[in-house]
FIMI-35296 format. One line per field, with one value per residue (C-alpha): residue number from 1; residue in one letter; x, y, z. Coordinates in pm, 1 decimal, padded with zeros to 6 digits, always signed. Layout:
! residues N
seq	(NUM, ...) .
type	(A, ...) .
xx	(X, ...) .
yy	(Y, ...) .
zz	(Z, ...) .
This chain:
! residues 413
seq	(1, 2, 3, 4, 5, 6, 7, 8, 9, 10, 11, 12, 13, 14, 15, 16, 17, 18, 19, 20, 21, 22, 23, 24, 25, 26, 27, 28, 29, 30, 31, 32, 33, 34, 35, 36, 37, 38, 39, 40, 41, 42, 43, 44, 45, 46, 47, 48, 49, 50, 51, 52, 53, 54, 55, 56, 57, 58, 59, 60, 61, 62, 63, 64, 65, 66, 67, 68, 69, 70, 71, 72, 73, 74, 75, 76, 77, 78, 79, 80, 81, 82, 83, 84, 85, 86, 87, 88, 89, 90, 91, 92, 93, 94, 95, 96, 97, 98, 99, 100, 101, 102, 103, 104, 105, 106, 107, 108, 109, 110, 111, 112, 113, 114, 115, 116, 117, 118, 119, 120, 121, 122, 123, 124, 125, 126, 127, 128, 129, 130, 131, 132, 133, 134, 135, 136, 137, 138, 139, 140, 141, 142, 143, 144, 145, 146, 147, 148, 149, 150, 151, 152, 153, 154, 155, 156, 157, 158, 159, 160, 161, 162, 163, 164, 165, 166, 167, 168, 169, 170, 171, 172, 173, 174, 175, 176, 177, 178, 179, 180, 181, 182, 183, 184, 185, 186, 187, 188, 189, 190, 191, 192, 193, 194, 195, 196, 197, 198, 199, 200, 201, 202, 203, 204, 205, 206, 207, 208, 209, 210, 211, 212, 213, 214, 215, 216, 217, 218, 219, 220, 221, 222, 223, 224, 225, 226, 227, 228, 229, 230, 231, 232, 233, 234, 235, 236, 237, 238, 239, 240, 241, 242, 243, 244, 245, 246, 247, 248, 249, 250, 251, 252, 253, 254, 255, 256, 257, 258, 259, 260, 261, 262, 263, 264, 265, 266, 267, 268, 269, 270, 271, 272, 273, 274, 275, 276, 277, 278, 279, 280, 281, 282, 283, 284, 285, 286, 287, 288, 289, 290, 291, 292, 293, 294, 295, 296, 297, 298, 299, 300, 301, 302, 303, 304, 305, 306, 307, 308, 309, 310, 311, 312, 313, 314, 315, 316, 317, 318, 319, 320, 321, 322, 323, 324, 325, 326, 327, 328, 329, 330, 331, 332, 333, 334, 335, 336, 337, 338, 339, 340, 341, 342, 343, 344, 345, 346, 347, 348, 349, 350, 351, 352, 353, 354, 355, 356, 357, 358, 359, 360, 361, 362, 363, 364, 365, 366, 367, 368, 369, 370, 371, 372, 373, 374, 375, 376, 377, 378, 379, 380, 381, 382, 383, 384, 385, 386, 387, 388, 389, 390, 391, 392, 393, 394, 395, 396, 397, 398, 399, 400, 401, 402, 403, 404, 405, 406, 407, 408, 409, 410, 411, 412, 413) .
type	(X, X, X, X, X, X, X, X, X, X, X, X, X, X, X, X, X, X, X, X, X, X, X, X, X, X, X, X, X, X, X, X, X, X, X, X, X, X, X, X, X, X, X, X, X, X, X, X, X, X, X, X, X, X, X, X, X, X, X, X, X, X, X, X, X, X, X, X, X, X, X, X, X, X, X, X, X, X, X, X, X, X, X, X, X, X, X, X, X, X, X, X, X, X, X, X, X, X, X, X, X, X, X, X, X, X, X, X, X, X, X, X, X, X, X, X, X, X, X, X, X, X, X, X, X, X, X, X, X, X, X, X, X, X, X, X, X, X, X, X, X, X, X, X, X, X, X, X, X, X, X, X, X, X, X, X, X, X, X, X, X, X, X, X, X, X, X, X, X, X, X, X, X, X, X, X, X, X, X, X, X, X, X, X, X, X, X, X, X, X, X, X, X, X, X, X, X, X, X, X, X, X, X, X, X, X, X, X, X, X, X, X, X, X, X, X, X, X, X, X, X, X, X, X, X, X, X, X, X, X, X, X, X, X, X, X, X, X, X, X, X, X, X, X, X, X, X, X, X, X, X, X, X, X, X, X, X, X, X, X, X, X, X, X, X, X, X, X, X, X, X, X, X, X, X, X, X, X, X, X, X, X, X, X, X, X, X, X, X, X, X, X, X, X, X, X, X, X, X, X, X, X, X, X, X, X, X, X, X, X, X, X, X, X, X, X, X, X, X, X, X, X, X, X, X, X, X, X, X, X, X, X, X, X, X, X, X, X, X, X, X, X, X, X, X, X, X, X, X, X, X, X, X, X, X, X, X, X, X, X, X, X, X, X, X, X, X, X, X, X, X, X, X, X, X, X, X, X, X, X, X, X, X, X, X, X, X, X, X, X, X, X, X, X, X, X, X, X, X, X, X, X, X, X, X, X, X, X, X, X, X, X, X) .
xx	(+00000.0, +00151.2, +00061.4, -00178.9, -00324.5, -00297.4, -00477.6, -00776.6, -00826.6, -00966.8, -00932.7, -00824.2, -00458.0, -00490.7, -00127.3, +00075.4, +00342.1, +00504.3, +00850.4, +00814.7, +01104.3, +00885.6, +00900.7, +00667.8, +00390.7, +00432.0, +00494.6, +00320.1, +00001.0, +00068.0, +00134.2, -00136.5, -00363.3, -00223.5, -00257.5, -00589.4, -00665.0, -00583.5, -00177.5, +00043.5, +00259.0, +00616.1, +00731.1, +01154.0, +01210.8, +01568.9, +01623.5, +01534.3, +01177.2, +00953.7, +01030.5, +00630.0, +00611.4, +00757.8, +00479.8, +00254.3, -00005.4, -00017.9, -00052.1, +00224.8, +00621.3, +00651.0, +00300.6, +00233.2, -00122.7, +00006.4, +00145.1, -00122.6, -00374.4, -00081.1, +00055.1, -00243.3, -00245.4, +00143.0, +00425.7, +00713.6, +01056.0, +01351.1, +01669.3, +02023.0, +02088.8, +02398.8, +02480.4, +02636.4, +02341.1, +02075.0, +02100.7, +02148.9, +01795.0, +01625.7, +01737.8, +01611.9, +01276.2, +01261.5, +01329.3, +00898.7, +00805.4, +00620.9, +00670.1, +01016.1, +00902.2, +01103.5, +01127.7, +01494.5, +01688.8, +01791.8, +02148.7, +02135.6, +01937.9, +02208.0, +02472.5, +02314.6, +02283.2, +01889.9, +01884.0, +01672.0, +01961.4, +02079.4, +01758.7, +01633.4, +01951.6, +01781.3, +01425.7, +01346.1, +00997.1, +00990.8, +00859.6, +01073.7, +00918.7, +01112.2, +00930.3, +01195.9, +01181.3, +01265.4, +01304.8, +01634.4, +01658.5, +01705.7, +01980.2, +01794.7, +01819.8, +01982.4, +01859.8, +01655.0, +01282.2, +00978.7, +00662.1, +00713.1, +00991.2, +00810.6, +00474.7, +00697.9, +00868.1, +00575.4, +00374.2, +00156.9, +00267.4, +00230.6, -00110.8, -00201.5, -00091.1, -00234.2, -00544.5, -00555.7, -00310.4, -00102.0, +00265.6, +00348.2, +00244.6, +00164.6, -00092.4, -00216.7, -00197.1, +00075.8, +00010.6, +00284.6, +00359.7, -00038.2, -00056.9, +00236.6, +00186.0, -00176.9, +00054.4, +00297.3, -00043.8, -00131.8, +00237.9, +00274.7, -00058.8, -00046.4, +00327.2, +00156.2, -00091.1, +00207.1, +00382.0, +00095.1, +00056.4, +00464.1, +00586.1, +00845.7, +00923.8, +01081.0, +01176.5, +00928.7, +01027.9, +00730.4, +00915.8, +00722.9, +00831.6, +00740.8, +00393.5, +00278.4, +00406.5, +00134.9, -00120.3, -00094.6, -00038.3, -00337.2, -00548.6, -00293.1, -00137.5, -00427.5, -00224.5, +00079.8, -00059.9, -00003.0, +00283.2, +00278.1, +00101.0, -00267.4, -00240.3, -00094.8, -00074.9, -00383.5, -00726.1, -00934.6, -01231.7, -00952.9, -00785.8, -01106.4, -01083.6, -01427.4, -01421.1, -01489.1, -01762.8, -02029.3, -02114.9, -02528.4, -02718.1, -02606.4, -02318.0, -02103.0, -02191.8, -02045.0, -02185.4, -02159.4, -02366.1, -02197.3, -02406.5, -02664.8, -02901.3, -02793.5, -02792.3, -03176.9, -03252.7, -03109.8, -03276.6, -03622.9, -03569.0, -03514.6, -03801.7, -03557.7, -03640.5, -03537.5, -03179.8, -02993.7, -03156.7, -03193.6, -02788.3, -02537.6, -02260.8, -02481.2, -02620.5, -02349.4, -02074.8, -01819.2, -01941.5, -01949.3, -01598.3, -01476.1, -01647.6, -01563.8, -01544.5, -01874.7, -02034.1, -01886.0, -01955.8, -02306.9, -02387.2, -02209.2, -02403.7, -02702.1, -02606.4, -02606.6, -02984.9, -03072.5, -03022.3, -02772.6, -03026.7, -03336.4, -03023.2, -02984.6, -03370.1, -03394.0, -03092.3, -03192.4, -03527.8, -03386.5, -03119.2, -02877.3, -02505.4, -02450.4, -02252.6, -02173.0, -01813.1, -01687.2, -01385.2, -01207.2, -01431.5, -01741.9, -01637.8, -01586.3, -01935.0, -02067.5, -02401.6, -02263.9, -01943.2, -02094.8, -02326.5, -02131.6, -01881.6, -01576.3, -01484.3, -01509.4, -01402.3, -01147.6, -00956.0, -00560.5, -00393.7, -00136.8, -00269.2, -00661.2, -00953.8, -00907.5, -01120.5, -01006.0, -01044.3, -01162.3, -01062.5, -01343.3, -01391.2, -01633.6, -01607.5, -01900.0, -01691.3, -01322.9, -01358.1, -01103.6, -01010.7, -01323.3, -01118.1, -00707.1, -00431.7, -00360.2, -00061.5, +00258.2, +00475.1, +00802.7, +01025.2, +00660.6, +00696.7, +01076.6, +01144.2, +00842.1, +00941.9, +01330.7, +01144.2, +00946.7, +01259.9, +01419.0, +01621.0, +01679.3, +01585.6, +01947.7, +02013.5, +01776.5, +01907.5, +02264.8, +02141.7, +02000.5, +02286.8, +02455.5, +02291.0, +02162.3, +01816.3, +01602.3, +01297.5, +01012.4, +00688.4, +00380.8, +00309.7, -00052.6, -00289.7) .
yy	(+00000.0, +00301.9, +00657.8, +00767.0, +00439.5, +00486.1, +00801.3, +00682.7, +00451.8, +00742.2, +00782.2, +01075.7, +01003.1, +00965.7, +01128.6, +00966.6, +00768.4, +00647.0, +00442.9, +00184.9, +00069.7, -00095.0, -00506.0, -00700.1, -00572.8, -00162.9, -00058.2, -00273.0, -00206.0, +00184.8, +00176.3, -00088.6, +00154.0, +00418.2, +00230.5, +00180.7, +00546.4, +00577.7, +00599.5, +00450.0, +00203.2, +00063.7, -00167.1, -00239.1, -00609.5, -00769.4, -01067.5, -01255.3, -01061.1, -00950.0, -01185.4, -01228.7, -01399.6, -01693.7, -01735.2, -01962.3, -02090.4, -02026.2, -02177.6, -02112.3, -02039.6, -01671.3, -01565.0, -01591.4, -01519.5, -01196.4, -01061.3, -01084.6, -00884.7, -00624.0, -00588.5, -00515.7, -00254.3, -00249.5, -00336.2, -00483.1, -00444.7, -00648.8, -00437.7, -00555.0, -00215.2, -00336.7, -00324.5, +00040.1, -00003.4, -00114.7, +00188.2, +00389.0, +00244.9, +00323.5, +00699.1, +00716.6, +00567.5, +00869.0, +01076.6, +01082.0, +00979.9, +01239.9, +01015.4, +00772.5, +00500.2, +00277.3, +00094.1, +00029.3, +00187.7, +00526.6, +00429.6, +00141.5, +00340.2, +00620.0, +00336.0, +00264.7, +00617.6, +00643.8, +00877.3, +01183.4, +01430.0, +01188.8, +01139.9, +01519.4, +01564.1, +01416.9, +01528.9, +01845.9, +01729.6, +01415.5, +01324.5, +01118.0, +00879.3, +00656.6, +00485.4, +00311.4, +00204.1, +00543.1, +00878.8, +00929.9, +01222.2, +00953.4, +00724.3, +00378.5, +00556.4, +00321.2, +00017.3, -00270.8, -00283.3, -00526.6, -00578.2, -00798.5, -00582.1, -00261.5, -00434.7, -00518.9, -00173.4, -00004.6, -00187.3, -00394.0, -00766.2, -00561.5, -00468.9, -00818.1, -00943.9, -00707.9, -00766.4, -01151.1, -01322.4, -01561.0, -01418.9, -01132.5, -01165.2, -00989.5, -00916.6, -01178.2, -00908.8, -00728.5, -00380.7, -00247.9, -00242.3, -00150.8, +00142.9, +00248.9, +00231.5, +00410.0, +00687.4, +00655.6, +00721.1, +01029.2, +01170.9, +01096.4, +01274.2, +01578.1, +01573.7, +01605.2, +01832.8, +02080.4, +02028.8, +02146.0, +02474.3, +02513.7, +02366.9, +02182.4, +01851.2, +01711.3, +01419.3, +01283.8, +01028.6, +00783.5, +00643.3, +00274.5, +00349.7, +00651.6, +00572.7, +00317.6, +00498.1, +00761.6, +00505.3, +00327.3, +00602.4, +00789.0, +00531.0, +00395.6, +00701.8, +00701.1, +00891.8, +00904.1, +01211.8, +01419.1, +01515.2, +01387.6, +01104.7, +01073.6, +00698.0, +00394.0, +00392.7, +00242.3, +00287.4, -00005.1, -00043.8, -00193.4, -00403.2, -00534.2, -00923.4, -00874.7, -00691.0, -00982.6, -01135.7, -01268.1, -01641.4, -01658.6, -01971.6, -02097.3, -01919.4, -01574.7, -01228.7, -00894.5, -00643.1, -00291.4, -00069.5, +00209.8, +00545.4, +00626.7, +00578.4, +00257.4, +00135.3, +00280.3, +00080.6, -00235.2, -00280.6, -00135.0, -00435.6, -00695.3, -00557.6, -00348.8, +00037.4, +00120.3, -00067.2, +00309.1, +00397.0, +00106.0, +00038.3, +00377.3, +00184.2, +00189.9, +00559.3, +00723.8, +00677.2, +00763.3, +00555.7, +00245.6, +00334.4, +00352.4, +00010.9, -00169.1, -00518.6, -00530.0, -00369.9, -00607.4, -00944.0, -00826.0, -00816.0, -01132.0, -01317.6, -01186.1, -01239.7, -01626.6, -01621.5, -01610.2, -01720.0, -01560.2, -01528.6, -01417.6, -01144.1, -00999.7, -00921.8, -00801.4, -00534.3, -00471.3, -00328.5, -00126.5, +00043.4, -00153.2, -00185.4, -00554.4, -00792.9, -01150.3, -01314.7, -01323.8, -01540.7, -01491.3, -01721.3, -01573.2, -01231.4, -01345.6, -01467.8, -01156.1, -00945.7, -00634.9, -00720.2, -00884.9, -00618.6, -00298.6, -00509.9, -00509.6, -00835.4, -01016.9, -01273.3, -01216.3, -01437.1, -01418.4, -01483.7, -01715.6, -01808.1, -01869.3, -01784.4, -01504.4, -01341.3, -00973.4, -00673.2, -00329.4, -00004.4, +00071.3, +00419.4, +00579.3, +00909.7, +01106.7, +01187.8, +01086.9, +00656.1, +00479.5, +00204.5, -00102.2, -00371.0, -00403.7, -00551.2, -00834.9, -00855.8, -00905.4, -01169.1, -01087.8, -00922.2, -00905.1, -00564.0, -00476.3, -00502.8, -00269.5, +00009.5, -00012.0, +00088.9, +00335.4, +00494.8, +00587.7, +00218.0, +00097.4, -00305.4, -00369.8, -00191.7, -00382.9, -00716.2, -00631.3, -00519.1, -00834.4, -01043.5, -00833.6, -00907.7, -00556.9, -00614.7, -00951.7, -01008.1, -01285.5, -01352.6, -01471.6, -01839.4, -01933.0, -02099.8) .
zz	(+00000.0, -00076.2, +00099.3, -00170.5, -00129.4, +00262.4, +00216.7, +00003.8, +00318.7, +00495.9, +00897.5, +01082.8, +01000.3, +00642.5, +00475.0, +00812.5, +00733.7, +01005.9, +01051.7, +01304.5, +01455.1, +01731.1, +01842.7, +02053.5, +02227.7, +02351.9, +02033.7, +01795.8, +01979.6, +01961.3, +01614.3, +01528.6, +01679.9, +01454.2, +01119.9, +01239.8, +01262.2, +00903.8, +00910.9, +00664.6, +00892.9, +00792.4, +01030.7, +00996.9, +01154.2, +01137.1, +01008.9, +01253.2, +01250.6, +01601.0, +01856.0, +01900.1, +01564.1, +01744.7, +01984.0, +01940.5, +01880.3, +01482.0, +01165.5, +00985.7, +01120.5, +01246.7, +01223.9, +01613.2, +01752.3, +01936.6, +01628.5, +01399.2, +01661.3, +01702.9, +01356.9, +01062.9, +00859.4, +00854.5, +00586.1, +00674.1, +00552.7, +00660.0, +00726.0, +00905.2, +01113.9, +01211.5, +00864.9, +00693.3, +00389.6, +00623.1, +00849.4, +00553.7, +00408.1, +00732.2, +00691.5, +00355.6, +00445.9, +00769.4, +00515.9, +00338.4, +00743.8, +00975.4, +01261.6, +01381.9, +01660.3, +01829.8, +02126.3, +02141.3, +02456.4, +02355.7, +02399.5, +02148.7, +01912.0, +01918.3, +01858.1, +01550.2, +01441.5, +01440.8, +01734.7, +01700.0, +01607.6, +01335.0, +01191.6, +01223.5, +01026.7, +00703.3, +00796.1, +01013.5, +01026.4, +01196.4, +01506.0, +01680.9, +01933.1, +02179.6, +02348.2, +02638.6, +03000.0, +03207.2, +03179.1, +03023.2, +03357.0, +03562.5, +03674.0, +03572.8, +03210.0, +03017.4, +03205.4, +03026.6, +03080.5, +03023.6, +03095.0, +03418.9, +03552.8, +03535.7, +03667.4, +03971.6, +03974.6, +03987.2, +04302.2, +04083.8, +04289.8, +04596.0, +04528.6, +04418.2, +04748.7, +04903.7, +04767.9, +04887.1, +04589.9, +04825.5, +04705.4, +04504.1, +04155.5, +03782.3, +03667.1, +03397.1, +03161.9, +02937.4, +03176.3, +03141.6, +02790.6, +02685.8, +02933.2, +02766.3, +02436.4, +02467.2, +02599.7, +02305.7, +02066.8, +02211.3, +02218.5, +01834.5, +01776.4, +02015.8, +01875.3, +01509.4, +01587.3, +01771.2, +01429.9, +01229.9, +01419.0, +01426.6, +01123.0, +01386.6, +01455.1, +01765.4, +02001.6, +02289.9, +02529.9, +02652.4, +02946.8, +03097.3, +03443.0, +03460.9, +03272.1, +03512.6, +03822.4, +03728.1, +03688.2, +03989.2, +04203.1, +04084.0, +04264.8, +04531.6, +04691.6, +04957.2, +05277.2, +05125.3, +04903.6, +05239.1, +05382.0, +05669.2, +05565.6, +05666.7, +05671.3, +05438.7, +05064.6, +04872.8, +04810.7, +05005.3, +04789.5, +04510.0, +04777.4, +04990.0, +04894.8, +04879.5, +04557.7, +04318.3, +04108.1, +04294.3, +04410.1, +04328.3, +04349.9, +04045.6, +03905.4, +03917.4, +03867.9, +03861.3, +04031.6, +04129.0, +04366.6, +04394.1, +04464.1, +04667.7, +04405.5, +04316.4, +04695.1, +04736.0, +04431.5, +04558.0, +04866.3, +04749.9, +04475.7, +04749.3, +04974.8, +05210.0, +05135.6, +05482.0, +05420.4, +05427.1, +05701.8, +05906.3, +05916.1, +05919.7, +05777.4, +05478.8, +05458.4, +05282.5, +05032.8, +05256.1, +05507.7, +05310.4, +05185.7, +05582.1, +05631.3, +05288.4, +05377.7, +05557.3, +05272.2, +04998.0, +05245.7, +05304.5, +04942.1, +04939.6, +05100.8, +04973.2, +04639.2, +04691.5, +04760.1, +04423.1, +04089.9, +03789.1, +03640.3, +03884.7, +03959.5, +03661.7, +03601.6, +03948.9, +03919.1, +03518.1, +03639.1, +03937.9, +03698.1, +03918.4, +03715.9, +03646.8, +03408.2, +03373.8, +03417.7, +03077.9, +02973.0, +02645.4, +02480.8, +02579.9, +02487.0, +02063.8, +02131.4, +02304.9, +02134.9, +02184.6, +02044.9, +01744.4, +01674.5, +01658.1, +01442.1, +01665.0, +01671.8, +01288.6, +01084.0, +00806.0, +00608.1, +00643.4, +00278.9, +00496.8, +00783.2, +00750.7, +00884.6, +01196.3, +01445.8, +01474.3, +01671.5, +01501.7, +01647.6, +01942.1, +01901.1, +01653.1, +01447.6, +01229.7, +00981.6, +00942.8, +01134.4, +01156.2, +00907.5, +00997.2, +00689.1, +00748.5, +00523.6, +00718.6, +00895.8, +00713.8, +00686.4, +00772.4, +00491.3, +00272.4, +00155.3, +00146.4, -00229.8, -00294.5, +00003.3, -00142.7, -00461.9, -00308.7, -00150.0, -00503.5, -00482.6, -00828.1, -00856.0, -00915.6, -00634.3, -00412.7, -00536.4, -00410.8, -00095.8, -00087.7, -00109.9, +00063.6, +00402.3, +00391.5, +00372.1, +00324.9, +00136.9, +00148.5, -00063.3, +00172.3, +00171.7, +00098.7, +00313.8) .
């Protein structure tokens, strides 16, 4: 796809090409969410591709289930950056990109000569994204960082125990890395937007540390946020063990009464309307947050009195907020899912038949992309972006066998 092509797409990116220097999850996800806004996305692998084409399960060698969610919408292009003509491919590409993302440590990426002044060199314009475990302010600047390490850096096993978990543990979840890269979309957009009003491009740092700090702390800093402290860290209505779906006579369901409105709601529904009144650990929000537990085990127990189902048409009809327990499964199943047409079938040239994931916002006039190339094999595309970047084909062919580069035609299913 080239940019006009990109372009005809539609999507409030349409005309953003970006370089994406990005490998496993942070990064892909940021920049799959980009291509799904309407951005033209070339993704540079090495030769040995994204190490989350090697996870399985999948069909076909290096087409991993992970990277197909994270990587549609995106070319790929093989390039040794190690090697003299590789890097000096890369620079041409940056050269027609408004944006330059990576997720390799700063320090590496300045070793290979893609650093922001390097690349700013051959294009004022850009918009130079790196997206890296800490603030480069900092003394842990050049240190390593994944997922698990910055879930534990940041509290997250701590909380878990907390919360009942019997050790320290992660969450089940890539956090980190998806926290992250949501902030790593709005930097590249703000960053575009500041662009279009200055005509200037510059560098922006989306540091994971620092990115999860301010996410857990927003909800965890509890006493700490006064100095002296008013009490310990952590806000108890996360950390009751009581906060979990509920046991009913048959089954598990989640719910929340949270308000005032909601609680009068819930015991006029069970044939209590005096329940606020009647117990003072009840009347008030910030009396049931002082007394939690008692709150959460009450409705507990009450919960197992009744049916999933008896339940759910109980706290429908008194406006009550309720949901079932969902596993993956269930949710490719789900209505509301299936309705508004965010999860699909499509048909991977390679690898099959796919359920995947559309973007979930919606727009009135510029939405993103709802159809996706699929995602690329590894090396799919980097004949045709050579071309694109003024490379004549006997040019490409000695990069070729030079190491330089590497190229590969999909397989079919």
């Amino acid at each position: 796809m080239s940019n006009a092509q990109a372009q005809s797409h539609g999507g409030p990116l349409a005309g953003v090409r970006v370089l994406d220097l990005t490998s496993v999850i942070m990064g892909p996800f940021a920049t799959q969410i980009l291509a799904q806004l309407g951005a033209e996305v070339i993704k540079v692998e090495t030769p040995e591709g994204d190490n989350m084409r090697h996870v399985g399960p999948m069909v076909h060698p290096g087409m991993g289930h992970i990277f197909l969610h994270a990587n549609a919408g995106k070319r790929s292009i093989v390039l040794d950056l190690k090697h003299a003509e590789g890097r000096e491919a890369a620079l041409r590409l940056a050269e027609d990109c408004d944006v330059l993302i990576s997720n390799v440590r700063p320090q590496a990426l300045a070793r290979l000569g893609l650093d922001y002044e390097a690349v700013r060199a051959r294009n004022p314009r850009i918009i130079h994204v790196s997206c890296c475990g800490f603030d480069q302010d900092g003394p842990d600047a050049a240190r390593p960082a994944y997922d698990d390490l910055i879930q534990g850096a940041t509290g997250i096993p701590w909380l878990m125990q907390a919360y009942g978990a019997a050790e320290p543990c992660y969450a089940p979840t890539t956090l980190s890395d998806r926290v992250t890269g949501l902030h790593a979309v709005y930097a590249v957009t703000a960053a575009l937007y500041a662009r279009s009003q200055t005509g200037q491009g510059q560098a922006v740092v989306v540091p994971m540390f620092e990115a999860m700090a301010q996410f857990i702390l927003g909800d965890h800093m509890a006493g700490l946020s006064f100095e002296p402290p008013r009490g310990d860290p952590g806000y108890a209505r996360l950390l009751t063990p009581h906060r979990k779906p509920y046991a009913t006579r048959d089954g598990m369901l989640c719910v929340l009464i949270y308000n005032d409105k909601h609680w009068r709601s819930f015991f006029a529904a069970i044939g209590e309307s005096e329940g606020l009144a009647r117990d003072p650990r009840f009347a008030t929000h910030g009396a049931r947050a002082a007394h939690i537990d008692t709150v959460y085990a009450e409705v507990a127990r009450l919960m197992r009195t009744r049916t999933t189902a008896e339940w759910r048409a109980l706290l429908d009809a008194a406006d009550v907020p309720n949901m079932p327990m969902n596993s993956p499964a269930d949710l490719l199943a789900n209505p509301q899912l299936r309705a508004t047409g965010f999860v699909r079938e499509t048909l991977h040239p390679s690898e099959g038949p796919l359920h995947t994931l559309a973007h979930p916002t919606r727009w009135s006039a510029t939405p993103p992309a709802r159809e996706q190339a699929p995602a690329p094999r590894l090396g799919e595309h980097t004949r045709a972006l050579l071309a694109e970047a003024g490379y004549p084909p006997e040019r490409i062919e000695a990069l070729l066998a030079q190491g330089a580069c590497r190229a590969a035609e999909p397989t079919t299913a």
